[in-house]
Residue, then its C-alpha position, 0 to 999 in steps of 0.5 A: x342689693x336692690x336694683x332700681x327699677x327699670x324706666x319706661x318711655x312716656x307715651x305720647x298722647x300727640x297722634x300722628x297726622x295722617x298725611x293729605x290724601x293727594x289727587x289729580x283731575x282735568x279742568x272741567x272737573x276744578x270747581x266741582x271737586x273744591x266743593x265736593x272736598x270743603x262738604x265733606x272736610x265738614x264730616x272728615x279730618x282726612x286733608x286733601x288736597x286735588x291739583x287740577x290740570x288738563x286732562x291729558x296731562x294729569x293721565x300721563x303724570x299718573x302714567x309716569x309714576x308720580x303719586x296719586x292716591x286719586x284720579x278724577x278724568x274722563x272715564x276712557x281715560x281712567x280705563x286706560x289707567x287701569x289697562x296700565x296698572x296704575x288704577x285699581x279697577x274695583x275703584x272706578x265710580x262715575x262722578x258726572x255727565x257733562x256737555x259741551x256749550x257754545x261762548x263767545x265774547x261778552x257784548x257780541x251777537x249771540x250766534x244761533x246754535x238752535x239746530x244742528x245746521x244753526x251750528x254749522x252755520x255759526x262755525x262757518x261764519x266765525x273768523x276763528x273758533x276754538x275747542x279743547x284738547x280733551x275728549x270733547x275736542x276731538x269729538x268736536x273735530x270729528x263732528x267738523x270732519x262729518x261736516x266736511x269742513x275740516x279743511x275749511x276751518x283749519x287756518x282758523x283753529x285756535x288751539x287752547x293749551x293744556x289747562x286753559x280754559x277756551x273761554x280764556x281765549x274768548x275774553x280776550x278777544x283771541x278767538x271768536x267762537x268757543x267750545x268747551x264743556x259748561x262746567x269750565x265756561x261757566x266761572x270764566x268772566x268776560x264772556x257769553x255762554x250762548x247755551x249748550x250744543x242741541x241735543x243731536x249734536x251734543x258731546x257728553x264726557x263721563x267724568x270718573x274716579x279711581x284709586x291709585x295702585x300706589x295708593x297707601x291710604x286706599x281707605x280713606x280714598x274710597x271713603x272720599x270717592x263714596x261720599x263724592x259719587x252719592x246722592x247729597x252731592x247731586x245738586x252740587x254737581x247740577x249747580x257746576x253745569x254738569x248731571x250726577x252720572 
């Protein structure tokens, strides 16, 4: 008696998609990172998609356990990321140098901040100023407390939120005098950017990435971190306001 022979499922031919590689960075790094992501979409099917918010935040989503296969922030921060288990530490790259610019409202007088003194200057005779809450802004805290003009210019901070842009602020006419890294000034409308603090006060934040430890896709991740720390992306970098690190 013959048995039929035994039927084998078809084989799909359909693969299935990975899914998005997923990251987070602060703001000053927004702009650069969508164009960094659309160049390398030309040579990649890898999805990805990065949210960008202030810094402080993203560290402690990533620090709270939410998943990330990527960081992008401050260098100090991701060390500390690290310290904590959340980043591998054989995936840490140096992205950009960027530094701190000076804005006020479009159309008003452009202040001087030629010099260290210019600067101090300026701060002293605006009405309100404002800095972000990330690692330039508490640099910048510091500089005034070197000055000491802390005191002084306490009633006149206007503190930008996590994940607005100080130039925000500064369009609006909330605050006169704006501080924030160049990257975030420079696409924000209604406003002036006066140029870059002098060089012997400049603050220059070292924006880095690394990969997740909870990571489940660490090699599309380090080809993405590879192709965003390379030379062919530099002047992307430059033309964000920032210098490849």
């Amino acid at each position: 008696m013959a048995f039929p022979a035994k039927i084998r499922p078809m084989q799909s031919s359909i693969s299935t998609p990975q899914p998005a590689l997923r990251g987070i960075s602060s703001m000053a790094t927004r702009q650069l990172l969508a164009d960094l992501v659309a160049a390398y979409a030309q040579r990649s099917d890898c999805a990805i998609t990065i949210e960008s918010v202030g810094g402080v935040d993203a560290a402690k989503r990533v620090q709270a356990g939410e998943p990330f296969d990527v960081v992008v922030v401050a260098s100090e921060a991701i060390d500390k990321l690290i310290a904590s288990g959340h980043i591998d530490a054989r995936s840490k790259v140096d992205l950009v140098h960027s530094g701190v610019a000076v804005a006020v409202r479009a159309g008003a007088k452009l202040p001087d901040i030629g010099s260290e003194d210019a600067v101090r200057q300026a701060v002293l005779a605006a009405r309100s100023i404002s800095y972000s809450t990330g690692p330039s802004g508490v640099a910048l805290v510091k500089l005034f407390e070197r000055w000491g003009i802390a005191d002084t210019l306490r009633e006149r901070i206007v503190q930008a939120p996590p994940g607005v842009p100080v130039g925000t602020l500064v369009a609006r006419g909330e605050v006169e005098l704006g501080f924030q890294q160049l990257s975030e000034l420079i696409h924000v409308q209604g406003i002036t950017v006066v140029g870059p603090l002098p060089p012997e006060i400049q603050i220059t934040t070292t924006f880095s990435a690394g990969i997740c430890t909870g990571s489940t896709q660490v090699s599309a991740a380090h080809d993405l971190l590879a192709f965003m720390a390379s030379v062919p992306t530099a002047d992307a970098k430059r033309r964000q306001g920032m210098q490849p690190a």
